[in-house]
C-alpha positions, 0 to 999 in steps of 0.5 A: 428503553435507551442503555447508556453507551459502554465506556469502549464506545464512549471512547471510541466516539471521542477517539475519532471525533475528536482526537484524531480530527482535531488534535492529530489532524488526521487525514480522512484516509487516515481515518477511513483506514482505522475505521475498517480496523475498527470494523474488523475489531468488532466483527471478530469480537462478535463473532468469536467470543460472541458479544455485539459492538454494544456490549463491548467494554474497555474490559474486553479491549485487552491484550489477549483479545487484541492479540487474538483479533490479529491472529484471526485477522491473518487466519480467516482473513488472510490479511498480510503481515504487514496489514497485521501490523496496520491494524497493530498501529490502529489498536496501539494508537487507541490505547496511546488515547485511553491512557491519557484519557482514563489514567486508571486503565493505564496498565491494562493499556500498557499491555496491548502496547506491549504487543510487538510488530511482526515481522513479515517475510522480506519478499520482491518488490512486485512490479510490472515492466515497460511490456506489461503496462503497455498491455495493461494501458492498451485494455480500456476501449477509448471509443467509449466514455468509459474507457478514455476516462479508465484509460487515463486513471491508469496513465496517471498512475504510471506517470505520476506514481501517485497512490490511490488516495491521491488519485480520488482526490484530485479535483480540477484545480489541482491540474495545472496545464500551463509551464511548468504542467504539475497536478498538485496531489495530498498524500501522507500526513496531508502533505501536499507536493506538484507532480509533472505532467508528462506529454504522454498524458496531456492530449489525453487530460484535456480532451478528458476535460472537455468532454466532461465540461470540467474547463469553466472556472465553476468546476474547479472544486470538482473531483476530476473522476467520478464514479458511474453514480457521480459520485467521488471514487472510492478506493474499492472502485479504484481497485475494481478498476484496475484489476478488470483491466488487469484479468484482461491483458492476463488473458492475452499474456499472462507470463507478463504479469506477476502473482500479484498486482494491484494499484500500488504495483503500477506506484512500483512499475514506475519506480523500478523503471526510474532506477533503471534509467539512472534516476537519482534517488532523491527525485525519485523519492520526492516524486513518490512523496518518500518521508525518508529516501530509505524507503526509495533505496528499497527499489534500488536494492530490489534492482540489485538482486533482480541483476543478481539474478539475471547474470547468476542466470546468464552465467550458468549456461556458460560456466558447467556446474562443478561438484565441489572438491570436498565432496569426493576429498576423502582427505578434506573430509576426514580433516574436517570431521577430526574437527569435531574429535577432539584432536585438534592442535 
């Protein structure tokens, strides 16, 4: 016997059909990324207070569920705080819909936008310099298909500084190979911008062309990497990817390569060397596709405390490490602790 939808079903079928691809235009990464939210939601409220997606109602989507779903996400997952705050913005943003949507539930809405964003260590920028990408550019076997096709993702990458979405879907008329040469690439909130080509990539891009017949005008519309099934890549195979080729040049010199790295510390290799090399700010972050040159200034700063740290380095092994004064000045101390004994003047 058919059971009607619950009303949290309901509305989360109206939340992306409708809301988030007709009336915020969302982008189908947007969509993608809230989707897996979405996804995890359900998981943990089957697995931890045991009821399946089909019994959930807007009931359960409370603040206290909602909040312990991000703490689980951290705990069992081990999902950053920055994903932690992802998935805060997905549930927000539901919630933002159900209170238009059913003003009755409008109070049980405001409490899960009540819910704060973490704040997460502040941390390094993870990065990668001009020797780790050489070796991680010499990994892929370019005497097989595979390997010029792999070998040419990650030049892209470091070139272009593009993200990974916007890598997956380029298609073959987005290269454009006469002056200036660009490839036109759709990142955040559908924006579109023309990235150059560097000389580096050029050979390569068009020998890649001809040998996947990709020239003719018939294939304009096709996606410019294909997956082994011929299929568009997807982010996970990207991420595949590159962390093979990553595992290999480690094997060779691990000392090269921090903790962690993934596509996005390729996006952060380029910009760090861009700073390096007196880039000025603003073109950086237009080539990154930054809203805001805030959010580039990050890589300048990052390059600030990484001098810090090599001339505090440098200068240790000139300057001798001096005990200061204070600890051995029977006279500072004791001025000191007469500070606190009520005898001050």
């Amino acid at each position: 016997m058919h059971k009607n939808p619950t009303d949290f079903a309901w509305l989360l079928n109206k939340y992306f059909r409708t809301y988030l691809t007709n009336q915020r235009g969302a982008s189908s990464g947007t969509i993608t990324s809230y989707r897996h939210a979405f996804r995890y939601f359900l998981e943990f409220m089957t697995s931890e207070k045991k009821l399946i997606p089909e019994m959930i109602e807007m009931k359960d989507f409370c603040k206290k569920n909602v909040s312990e779903y991000l703490d689980w996400q951290e705990s069992c997952k081990g999902c950053s705080s920055s994903t932690r705050n992802q998935r805060l913005a997905v549930m927000r943003s539901f919630a933002t819909f159900v209170k238009f949507e059913r003003p009755e539930l409008l109070s049980e809405c405001m409490q899960v936008l009540s819910l704060r964003f973490k704040k997460g260590p502040s941390g390094e920028i993870s990065y990668m310099k001009k020797a780790a990408m050489k070796l991680l550019l010499e990994q892929p076997d370019r005497n097989t298909r595979k390997g010029r096709r792999d070998h040419l993702m990650l030049s892209l990458f470091y070139t272009t500084g593009i993200r990974v979405s916007e890598l997956t879907n380029i298609r073959v008329k987005d290269i454009s190979l006469v002056e200036p040469k660009t490839v036109r690439v759709t990142g955040k909130g559908s924006k579109v911008r023309y990235v150059p080509l560097l000389k580096q990539v050029l050979v390569p891009l068009r020998g890649y062309l001809k040998e996947h017949s990709l020239n003719g005008p018939e294939h304009l519309d096709e996606f410019l990497f294909l997956n082994h099934l011929g299929t568009q890549f997807t982010r996970q195979g990207v991420y595949q990817v590159v962390n093979n080729y990553v595992s290999k040049a480690r094997e060779i010199d691990r000392s090269l390569f921090p903790d962690k790295v993934g596509c996005h510390t390729i996006r952060h290799s380029l910009a760090m060397e861009l700073v390096n090399s007196g880039v000025d700010l603003i073109y950086i972050r237009d080539l990154l596709g930054h809203v805001s040159v805030q959010t580039t200034e990050l890589y300048a700063k990052a390059e600030t405390s990484a001098r810090r740290k090599a001339i505090e380095s440098a200068a240790s092994t000139l300057v001798p490490e001096e005990e200061p004064r204070w600890e051995n000045d029977r006279t500072i101390i004791a001025w000191l602790n007469s500070l606190t004994s009520g005898n001050i003047m």
